[in-house]
MARGU-481203 format. One line per 4 residues: for each residue x negated, y negated, z of N, C-alpha, C, CB. Coordinates in steps of 0.02 Angstrom, whole numbers, always signed. Glycine has a CB too. Example, Ala and Ser with C-alpha at 12.3 -4.5 7.8 and 13.67 -1.06 7.14 Angstrom:
2
-660:+284:+390:-615:+225:+390:-660:+165:+390:-565:+224:+452; -642:+112:+354:-684:+53:+357:-645:-2:+394:-704:+30:+286
***
This chain:
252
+974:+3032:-940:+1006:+2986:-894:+1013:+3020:-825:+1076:+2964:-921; +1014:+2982:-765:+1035:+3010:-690:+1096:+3013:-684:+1014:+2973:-632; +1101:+3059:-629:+1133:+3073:-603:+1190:+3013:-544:+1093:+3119:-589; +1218:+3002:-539:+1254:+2965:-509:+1283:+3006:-447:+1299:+2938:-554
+1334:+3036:-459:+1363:+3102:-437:+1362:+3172:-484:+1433:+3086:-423; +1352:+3224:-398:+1319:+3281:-429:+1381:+3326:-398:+1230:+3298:-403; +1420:+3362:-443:+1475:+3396:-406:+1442:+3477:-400:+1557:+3390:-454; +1426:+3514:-343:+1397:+3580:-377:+1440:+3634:-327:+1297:+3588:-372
+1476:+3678:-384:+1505:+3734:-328:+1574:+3738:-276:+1453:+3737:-282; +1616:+3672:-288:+1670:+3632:-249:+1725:+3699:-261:+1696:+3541:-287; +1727:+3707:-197:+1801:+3766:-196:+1832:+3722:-139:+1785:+3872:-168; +1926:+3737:-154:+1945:+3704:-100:+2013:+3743:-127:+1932:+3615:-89
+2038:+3766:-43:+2124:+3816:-53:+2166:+3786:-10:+2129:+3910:-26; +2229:+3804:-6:+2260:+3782:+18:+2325:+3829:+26:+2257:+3729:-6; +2305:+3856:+88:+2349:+3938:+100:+2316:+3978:+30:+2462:+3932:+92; +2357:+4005:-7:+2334:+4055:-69:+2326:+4017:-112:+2378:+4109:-97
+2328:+3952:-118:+2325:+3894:-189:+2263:+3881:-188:+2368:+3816:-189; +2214:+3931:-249:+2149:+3901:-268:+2155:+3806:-296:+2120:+3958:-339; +2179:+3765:-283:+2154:+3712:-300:+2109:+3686:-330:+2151:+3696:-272; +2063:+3689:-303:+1990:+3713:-342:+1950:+3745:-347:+1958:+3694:-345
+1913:+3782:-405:+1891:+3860:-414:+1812:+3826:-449:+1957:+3923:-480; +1755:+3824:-409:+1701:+3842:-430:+1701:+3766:-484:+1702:+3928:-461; +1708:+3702:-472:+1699:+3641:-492:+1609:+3625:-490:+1747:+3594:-441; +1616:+3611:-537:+1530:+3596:-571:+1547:+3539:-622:+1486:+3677:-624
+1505:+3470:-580:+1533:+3417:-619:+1478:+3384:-629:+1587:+3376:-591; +1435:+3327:-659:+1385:+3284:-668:+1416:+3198:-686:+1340:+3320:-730; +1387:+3168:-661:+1419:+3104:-693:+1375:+3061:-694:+1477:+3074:-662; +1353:+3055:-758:+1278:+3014:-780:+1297:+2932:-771:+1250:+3033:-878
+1240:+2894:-743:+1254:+2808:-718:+1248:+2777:-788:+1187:+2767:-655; +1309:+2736:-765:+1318:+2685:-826:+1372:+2705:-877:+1249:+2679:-867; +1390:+2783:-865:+1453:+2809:-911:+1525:+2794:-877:+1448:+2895:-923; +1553:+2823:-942:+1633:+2814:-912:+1665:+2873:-925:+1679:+2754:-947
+1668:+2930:-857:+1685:+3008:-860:+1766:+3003:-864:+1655:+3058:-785; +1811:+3029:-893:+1865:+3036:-891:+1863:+3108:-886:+1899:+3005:-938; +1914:+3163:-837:+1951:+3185:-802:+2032:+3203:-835:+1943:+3140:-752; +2026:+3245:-866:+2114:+3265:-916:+2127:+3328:-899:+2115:+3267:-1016
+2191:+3341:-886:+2219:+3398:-879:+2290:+3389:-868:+2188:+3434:-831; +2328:+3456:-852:+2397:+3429:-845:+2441:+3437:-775:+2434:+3461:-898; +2479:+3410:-738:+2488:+3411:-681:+2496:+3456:-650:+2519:+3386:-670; +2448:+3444:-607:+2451:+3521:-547:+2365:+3531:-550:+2509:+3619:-589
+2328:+3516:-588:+2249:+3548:-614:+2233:+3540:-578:+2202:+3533:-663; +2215:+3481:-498:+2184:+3488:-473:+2139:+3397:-480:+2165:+3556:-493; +2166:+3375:-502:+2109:+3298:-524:+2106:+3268:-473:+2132:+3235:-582; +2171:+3258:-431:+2171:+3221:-380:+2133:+3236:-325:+2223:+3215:-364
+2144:+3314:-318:+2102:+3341:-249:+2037:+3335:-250:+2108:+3412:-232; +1995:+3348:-334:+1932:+3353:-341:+1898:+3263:-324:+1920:+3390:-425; +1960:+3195:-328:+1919:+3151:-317:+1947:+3139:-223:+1927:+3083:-382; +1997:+3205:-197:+2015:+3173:-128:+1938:+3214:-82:+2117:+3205:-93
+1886:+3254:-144:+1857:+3298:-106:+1798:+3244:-98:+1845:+3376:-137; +1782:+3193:-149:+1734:+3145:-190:+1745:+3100:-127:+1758:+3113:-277; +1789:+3061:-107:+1791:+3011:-53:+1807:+3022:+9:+1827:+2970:-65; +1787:+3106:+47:+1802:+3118:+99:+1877:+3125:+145:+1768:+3085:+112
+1931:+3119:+97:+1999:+3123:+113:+2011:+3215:+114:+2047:+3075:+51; +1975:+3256:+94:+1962:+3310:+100:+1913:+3340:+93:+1988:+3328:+81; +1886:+3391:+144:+1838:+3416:+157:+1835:+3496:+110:+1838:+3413:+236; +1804:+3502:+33:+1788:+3578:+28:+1795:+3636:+48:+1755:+3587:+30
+1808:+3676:+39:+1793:+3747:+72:+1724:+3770:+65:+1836:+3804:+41; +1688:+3755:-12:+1620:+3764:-7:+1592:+3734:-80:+1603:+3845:+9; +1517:+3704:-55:+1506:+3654:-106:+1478:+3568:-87:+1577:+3654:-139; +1427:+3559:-124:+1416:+3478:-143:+1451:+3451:-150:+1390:+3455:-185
+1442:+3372:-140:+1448:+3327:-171:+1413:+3257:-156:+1504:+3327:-173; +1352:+3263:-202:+1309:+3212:-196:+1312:+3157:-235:+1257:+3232:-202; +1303:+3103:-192:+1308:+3015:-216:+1238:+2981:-230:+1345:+2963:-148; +1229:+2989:-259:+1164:+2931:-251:+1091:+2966:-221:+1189:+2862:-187
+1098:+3033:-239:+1042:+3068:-202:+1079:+3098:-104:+963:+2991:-200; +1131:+3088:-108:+1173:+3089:-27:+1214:+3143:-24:+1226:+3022:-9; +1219:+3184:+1:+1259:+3234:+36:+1314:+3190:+54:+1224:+3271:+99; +1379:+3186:+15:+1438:+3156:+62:+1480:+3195:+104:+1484:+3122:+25
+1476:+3270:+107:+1516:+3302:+122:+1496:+3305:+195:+1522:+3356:+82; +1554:+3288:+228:+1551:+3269:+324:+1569:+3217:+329:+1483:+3265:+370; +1552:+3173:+296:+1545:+3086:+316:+1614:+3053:+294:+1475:+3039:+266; +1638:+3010:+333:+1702:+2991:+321:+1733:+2965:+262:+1713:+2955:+360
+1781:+2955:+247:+1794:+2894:+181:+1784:+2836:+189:+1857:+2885:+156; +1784:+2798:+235:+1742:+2715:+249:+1676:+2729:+239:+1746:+2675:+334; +1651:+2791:+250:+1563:+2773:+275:+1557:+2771:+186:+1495:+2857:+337; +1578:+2826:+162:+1567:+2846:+95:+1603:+2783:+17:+1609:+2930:+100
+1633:+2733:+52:+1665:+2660:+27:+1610:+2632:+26:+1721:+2617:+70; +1584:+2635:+84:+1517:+2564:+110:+1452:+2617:+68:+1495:+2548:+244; +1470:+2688:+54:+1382:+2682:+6:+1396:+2664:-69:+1329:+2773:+0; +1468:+2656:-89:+1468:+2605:-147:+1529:+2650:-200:+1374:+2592:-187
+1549:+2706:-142:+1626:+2747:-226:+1653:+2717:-170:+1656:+2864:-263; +1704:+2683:-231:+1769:+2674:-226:+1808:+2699:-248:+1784:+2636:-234; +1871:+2722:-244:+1938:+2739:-259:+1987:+2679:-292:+1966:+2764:-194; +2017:+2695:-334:+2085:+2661:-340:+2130:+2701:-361:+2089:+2606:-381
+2199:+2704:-301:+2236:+2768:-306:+2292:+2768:-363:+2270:+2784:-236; +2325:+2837:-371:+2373:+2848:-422:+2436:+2803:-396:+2390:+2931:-431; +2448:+2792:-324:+2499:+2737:-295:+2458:+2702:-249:+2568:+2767:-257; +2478:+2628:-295:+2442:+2589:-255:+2436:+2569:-170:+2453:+2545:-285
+2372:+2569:-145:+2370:+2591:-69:+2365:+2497:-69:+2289:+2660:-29; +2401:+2462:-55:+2376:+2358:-54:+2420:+2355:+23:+2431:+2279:-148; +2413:+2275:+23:+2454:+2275:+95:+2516:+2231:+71:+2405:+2235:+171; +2582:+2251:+81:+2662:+2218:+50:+2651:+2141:+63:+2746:+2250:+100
+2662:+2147:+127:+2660:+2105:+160:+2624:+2025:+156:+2645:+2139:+196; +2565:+2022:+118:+2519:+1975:+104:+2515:+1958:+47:+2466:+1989:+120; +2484:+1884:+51:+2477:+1869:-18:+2425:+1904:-79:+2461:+1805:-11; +2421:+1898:-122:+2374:+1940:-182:+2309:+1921:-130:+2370:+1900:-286
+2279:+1844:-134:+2223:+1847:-133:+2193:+1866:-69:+2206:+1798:-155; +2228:+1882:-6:+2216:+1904:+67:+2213:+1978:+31:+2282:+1885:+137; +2241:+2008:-12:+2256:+2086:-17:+2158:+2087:-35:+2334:+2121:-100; +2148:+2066:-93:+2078:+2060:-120:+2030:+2058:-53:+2069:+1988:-169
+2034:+1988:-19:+1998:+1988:+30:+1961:+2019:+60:+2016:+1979:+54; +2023:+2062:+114:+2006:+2117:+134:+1954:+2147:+118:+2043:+2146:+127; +1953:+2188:+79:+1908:+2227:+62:+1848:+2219:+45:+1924:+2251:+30; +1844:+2147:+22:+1778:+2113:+14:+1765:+2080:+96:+1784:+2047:-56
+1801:+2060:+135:+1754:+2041:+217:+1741:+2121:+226:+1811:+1993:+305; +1780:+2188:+200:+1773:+2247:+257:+1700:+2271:+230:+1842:+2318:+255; +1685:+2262:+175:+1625:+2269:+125:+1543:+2238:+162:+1652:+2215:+49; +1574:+2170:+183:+1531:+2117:+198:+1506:+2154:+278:+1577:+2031:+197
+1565:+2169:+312:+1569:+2165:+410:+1571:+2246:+421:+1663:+2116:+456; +1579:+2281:+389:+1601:+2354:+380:+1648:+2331:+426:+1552:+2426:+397; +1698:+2324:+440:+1765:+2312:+461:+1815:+2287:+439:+1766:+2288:+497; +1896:+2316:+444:+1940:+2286:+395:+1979:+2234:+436:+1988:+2340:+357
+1931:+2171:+505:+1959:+2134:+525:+1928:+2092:+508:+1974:+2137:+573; +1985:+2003:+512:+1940:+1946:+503:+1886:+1940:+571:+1990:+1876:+495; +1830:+1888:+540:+1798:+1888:+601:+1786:+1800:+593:+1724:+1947:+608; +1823:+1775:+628:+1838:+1687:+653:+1765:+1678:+676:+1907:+1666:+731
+1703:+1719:+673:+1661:+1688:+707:+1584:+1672:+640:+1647:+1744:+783; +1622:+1719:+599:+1592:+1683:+514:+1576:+1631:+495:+1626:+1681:+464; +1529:+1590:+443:+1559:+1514:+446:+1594:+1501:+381:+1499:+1453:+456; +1635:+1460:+377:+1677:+1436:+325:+1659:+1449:+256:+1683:+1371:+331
+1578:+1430:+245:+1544:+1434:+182:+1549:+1521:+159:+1461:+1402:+193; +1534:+1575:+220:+1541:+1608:+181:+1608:+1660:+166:+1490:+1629:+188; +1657:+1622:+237:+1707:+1646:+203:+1744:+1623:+127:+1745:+1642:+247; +1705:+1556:+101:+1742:+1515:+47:+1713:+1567:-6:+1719:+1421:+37
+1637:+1604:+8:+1625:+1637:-50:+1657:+1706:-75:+1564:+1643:-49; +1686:+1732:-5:+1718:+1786:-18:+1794:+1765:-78:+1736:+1817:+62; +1825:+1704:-51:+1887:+1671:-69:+1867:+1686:-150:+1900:+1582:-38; +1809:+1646:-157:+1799:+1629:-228:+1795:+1699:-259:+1730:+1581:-242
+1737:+1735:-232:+1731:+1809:-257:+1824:+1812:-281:+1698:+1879:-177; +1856:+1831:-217:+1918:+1857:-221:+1968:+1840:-271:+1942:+1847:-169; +1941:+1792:-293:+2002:+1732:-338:+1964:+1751:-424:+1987:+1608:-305; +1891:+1765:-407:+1864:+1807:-476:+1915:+1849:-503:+1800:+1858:-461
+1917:+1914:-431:+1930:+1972:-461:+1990:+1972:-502:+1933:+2021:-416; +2046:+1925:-449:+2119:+1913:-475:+2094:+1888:-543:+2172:+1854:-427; +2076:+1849:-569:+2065:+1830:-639:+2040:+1887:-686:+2015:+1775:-641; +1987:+1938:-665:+1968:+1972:-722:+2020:+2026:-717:+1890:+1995:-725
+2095:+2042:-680:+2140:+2079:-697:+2197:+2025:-724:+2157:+2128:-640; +2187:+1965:-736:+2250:+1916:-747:+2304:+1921:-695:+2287:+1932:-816; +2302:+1895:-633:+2329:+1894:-556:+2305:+1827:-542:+2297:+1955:-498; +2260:+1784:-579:+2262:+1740:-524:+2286:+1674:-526:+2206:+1736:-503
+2342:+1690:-569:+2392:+1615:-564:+2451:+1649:-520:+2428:+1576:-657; +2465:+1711:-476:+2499:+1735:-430:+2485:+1761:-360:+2522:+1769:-456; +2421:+1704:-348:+2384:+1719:-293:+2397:+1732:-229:+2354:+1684:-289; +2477:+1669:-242:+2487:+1663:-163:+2545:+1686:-163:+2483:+1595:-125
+2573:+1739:-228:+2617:+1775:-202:+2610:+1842:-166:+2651:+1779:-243; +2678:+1859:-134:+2651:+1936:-101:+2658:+1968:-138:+2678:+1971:-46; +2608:+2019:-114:+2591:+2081:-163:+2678:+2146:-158:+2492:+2130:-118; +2697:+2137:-109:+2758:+2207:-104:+2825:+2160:-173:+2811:+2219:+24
+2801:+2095:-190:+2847:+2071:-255:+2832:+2084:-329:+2850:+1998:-254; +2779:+2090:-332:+2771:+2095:-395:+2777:+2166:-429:+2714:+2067:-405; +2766:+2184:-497:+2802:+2245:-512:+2743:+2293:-527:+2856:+2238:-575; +2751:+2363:-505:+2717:+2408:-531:+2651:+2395:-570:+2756:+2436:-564
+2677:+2371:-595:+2594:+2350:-665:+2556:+2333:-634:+2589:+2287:-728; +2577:+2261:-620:+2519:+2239:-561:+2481:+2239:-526:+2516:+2229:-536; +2548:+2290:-476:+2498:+2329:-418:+2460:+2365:-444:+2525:+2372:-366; +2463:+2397:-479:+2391:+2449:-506:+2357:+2386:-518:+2396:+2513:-589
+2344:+2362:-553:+2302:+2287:-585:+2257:+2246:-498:+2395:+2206:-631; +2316:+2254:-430:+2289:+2223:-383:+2266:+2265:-383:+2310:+2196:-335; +2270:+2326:-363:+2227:+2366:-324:+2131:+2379:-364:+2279:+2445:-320; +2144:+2376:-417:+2083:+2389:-456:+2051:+2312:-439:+2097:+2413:-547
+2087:+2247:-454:+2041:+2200:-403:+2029:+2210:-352:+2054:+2148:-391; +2045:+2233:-297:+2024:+2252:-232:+1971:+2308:-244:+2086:+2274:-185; +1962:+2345:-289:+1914:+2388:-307:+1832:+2360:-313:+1941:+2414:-371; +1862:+2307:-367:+1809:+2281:-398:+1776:+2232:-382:+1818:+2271:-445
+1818:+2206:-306:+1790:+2135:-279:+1743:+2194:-229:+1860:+2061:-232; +1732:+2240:-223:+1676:+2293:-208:+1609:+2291:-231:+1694:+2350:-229; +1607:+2283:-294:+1567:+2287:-338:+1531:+2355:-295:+1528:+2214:-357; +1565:+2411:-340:+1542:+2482:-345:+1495:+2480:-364:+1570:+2526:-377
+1445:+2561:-347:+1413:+2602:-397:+1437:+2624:-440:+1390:+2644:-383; +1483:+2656:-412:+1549:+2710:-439:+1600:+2701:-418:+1548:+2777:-429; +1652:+2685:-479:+1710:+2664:-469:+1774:+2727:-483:+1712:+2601:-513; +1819:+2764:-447:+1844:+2814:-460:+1928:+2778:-486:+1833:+2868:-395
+1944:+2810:-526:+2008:+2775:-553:+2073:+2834:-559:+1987:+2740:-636; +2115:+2834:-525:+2177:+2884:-535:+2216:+2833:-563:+2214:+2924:-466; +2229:+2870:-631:+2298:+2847:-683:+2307:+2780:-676:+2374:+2881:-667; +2245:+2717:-709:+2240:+2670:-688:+2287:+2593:-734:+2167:+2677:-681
+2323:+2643:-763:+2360:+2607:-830:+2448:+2619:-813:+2330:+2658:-919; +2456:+2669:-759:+2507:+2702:-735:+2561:+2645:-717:+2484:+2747:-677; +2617:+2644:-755:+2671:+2582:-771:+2661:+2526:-785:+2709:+2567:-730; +2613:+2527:-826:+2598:+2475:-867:+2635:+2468:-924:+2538:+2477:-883
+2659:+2387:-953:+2675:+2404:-1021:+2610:+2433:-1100:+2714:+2332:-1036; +2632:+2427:-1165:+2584:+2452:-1194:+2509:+2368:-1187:+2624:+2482:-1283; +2530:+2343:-1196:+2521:+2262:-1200:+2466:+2265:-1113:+2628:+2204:-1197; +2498:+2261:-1070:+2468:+2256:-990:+2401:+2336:-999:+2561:+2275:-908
+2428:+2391:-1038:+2365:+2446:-1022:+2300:+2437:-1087:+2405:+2540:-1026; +2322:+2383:-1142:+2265:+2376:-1166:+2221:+2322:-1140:+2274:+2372:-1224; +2259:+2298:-1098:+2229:+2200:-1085:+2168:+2281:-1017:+2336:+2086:-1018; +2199:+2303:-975:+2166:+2342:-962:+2111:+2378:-990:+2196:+2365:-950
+2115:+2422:-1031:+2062:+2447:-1067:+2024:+2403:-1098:+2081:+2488:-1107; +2024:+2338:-1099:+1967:+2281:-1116:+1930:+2283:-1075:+1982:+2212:-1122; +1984:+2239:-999:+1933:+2228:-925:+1876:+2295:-923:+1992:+2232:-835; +1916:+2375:-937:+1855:+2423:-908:+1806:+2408:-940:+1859:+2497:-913
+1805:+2408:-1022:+1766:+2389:-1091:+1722:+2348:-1034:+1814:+2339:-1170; +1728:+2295:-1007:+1674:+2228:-994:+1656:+2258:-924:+1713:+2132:-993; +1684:+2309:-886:+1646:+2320:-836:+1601:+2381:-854:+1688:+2327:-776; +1613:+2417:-901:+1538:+2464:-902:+1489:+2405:-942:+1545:+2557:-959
+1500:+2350:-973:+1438:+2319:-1005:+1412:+2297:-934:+1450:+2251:-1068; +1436:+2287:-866:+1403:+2251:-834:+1358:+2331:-790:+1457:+2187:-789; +1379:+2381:-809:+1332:+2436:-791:+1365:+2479:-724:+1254:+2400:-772; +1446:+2463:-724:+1453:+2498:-686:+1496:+2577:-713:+1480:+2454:-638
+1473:+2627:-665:+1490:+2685:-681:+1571:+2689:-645:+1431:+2739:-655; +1594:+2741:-699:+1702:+2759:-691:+1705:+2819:-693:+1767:+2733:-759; +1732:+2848:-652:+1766:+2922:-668:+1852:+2905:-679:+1752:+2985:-592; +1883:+2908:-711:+1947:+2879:-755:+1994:+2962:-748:+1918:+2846:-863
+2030:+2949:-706:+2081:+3013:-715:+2137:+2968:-766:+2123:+3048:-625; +2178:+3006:-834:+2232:+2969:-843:+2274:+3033:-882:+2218:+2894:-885; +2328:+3006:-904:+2368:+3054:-946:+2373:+3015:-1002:+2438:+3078:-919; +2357:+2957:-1003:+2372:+2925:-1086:+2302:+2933:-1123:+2397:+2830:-1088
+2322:+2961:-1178:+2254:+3003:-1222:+2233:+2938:-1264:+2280:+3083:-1287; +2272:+2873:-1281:+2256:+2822:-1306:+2212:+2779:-1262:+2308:+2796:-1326; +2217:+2798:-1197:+2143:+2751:-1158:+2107:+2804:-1133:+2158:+2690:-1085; +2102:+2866:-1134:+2045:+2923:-1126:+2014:+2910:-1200:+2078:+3014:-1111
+2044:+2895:-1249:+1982:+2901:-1304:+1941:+2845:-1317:+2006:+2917:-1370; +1987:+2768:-1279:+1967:+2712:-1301:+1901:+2688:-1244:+2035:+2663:-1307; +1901:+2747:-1190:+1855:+2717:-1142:+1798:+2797:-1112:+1916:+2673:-1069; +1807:+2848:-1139:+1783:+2885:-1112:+1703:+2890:-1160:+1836:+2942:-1104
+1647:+2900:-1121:+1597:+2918:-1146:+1581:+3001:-1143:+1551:+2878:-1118; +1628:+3021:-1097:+1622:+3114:-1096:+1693:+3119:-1051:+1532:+3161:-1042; +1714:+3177:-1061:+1779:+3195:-1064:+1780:+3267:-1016:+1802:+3203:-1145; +1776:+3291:-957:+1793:+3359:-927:+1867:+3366:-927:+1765:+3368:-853
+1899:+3445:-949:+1968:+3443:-944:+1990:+3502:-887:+2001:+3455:-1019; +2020:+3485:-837:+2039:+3523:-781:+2101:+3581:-807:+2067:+3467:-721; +2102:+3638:-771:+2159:+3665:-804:+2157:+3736:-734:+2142:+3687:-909; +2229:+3735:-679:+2215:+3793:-636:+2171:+3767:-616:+2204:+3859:-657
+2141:+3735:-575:+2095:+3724:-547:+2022:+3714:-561:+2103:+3753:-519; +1992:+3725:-620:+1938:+3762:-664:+1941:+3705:-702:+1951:+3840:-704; +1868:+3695:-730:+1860:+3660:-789:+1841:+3707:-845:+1811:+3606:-780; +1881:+3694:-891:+1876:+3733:-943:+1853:+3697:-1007:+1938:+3765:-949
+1808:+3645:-989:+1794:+3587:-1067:+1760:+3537:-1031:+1875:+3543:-1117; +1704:+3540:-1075:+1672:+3466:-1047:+1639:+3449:-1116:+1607:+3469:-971; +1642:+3373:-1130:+1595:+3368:-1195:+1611:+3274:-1205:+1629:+3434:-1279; +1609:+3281:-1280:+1612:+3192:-1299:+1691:+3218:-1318:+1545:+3144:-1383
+1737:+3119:-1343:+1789:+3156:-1372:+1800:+3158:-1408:+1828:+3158:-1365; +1769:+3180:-1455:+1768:+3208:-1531:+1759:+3285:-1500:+1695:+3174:-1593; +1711:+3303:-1477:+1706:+3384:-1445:+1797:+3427:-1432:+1659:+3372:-1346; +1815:+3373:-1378:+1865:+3392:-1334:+1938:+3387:-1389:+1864:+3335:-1260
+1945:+3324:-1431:+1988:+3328:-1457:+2016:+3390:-1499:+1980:+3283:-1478; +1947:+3417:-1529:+1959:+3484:-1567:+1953:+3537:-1543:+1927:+3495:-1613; +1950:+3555:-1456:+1967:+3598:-1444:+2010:+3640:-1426:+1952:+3596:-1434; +2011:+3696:-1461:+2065:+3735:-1453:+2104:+3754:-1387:+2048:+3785:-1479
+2056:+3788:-1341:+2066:+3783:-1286:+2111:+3727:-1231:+2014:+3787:-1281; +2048:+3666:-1269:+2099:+3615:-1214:+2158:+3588:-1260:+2050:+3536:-1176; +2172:+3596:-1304:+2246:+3600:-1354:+2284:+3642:-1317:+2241:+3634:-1435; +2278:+3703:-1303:+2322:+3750:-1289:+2331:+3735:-1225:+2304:+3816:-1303
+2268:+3744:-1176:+2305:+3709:-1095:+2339:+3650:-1095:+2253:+3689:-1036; +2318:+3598:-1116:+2344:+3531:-1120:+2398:+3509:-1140:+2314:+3501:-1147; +2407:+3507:-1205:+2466:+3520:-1237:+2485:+3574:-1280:+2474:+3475:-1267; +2497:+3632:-1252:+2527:+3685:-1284:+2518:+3697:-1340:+2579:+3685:-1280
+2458:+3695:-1370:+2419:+3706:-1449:+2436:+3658:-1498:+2437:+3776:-1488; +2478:+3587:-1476:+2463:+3525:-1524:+2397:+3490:-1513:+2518:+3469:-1516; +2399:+3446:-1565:+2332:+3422:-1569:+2318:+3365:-1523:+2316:+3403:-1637; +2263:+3353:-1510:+2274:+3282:-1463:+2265:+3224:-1490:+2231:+3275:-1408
***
């Protein structure tokens, strides 16, 4: 299988805080990479290094055959990774389906303004797109409410529609189940289920080991900065190693 993203050599400090130490990552198209370790490892920085929100100390990181390292986080949106953050980044203020929008005209115009000089038809298709996405997270009988009302769950739930009204290459996911009830993070782990059948690739950071096993096709486990485990999760579950970093030599 290819390569999708190619992580080779990623160091990144911060004063004396190795952050990241010598990151060597692969993420084959069409899989679903999950990302485990325990807070502090480093997951976040390695995907703030992935979407240009931070620049390496030294090291790749290739997209699609692309050198992203230099290029901004919009330019690196528009070649097709997306993000969806550990707190949801939406706008309070607006209704769900303007929140969606967005991102699908900024997709369309590379800009995150309306442009009144569009014609109707194809802003109606963005609408429709937009009113998709709300449906394949169950949002879209709360369309025209604002997004700063509804609770936690949700917003993770909007924000991954605003992800997905993208339609990624690569879709990056921080803790994407994060205050969900048990009920709201499996209806979740379905939607991902039906988005790798449609062929899109996930890198899945989470802490709940019940949707790392239910969705991961390979498993790297961060630990100090370092990956210390990469495999399927049957591999990872029995390792000792990532037992002992992870959870302190219980089983996973």
């Amino acid at each position: 299988m290819s390569h999708i993203l190619d992580i080779q050599n990623v160091n990144k400090t911060f004063g004396g805080l190795h952050a990241l130490s010598e990151i060597n990552l692969q993420i084959e198209e069409g899989t679903t990479h999950a990302i485990i370790g325990p807070n502090g490892a480093g997951k976040s920085t390695l995907l703030n290094c992935c979407i240009g929100r931070l620049v390496p100390d030294t090291g790749t990181v290739t997209f699609n055959g692309r050198n992203m390292i230099g290029m901004q986080p919009w330019d690196i949106n528009h070649a097709g990774m997306v993000r969806v953050f550990q707190t949801p980044e939406i706008f309070p203020d607006l209704p769900l389906l303007q929140n969606v929008m967005i991102p699908a005209l900024a997709k369309r115009d590379g800009t995150f303004k309306f442009n009144p000089l569009k014609s109707l038809v194809q802003e109606n298709k963005i609408r429709d797109e937009a009113m998709q996405a709300l449906a394949d997270v169950g949002l879209d009988g709360f369309h025209h409410q604002h997004a700063g009302s509804i609770s936690r769950g949700d917003k993770r739930r909007l924000e991954l529609a605003m992800g997905l009204v993208q339609h990624p290459s690569l879709l990056l996911l921080d803790e994407p189940t994060a205050g969900m009830s048990r009920h709201d993070t499996n209806r979740t782990i379905d939607l991902l289920k039906q988005i790798k059948e449609r062929g899109m690739t996930k890198v899945i950071i989470e802490h709940d080991m019940h949707v790392v096993f239910s969705l991961a096709d390979k498993i790297s486990v961060l630990a100090q900065g370092r990956i210390i485990a990469s495999g399927t999760p049957d591999e990872i579950r029995g390792n000792p190693k990532v037992q002992e970093a992870y959870l302190g030599g219980a089983e996973l």
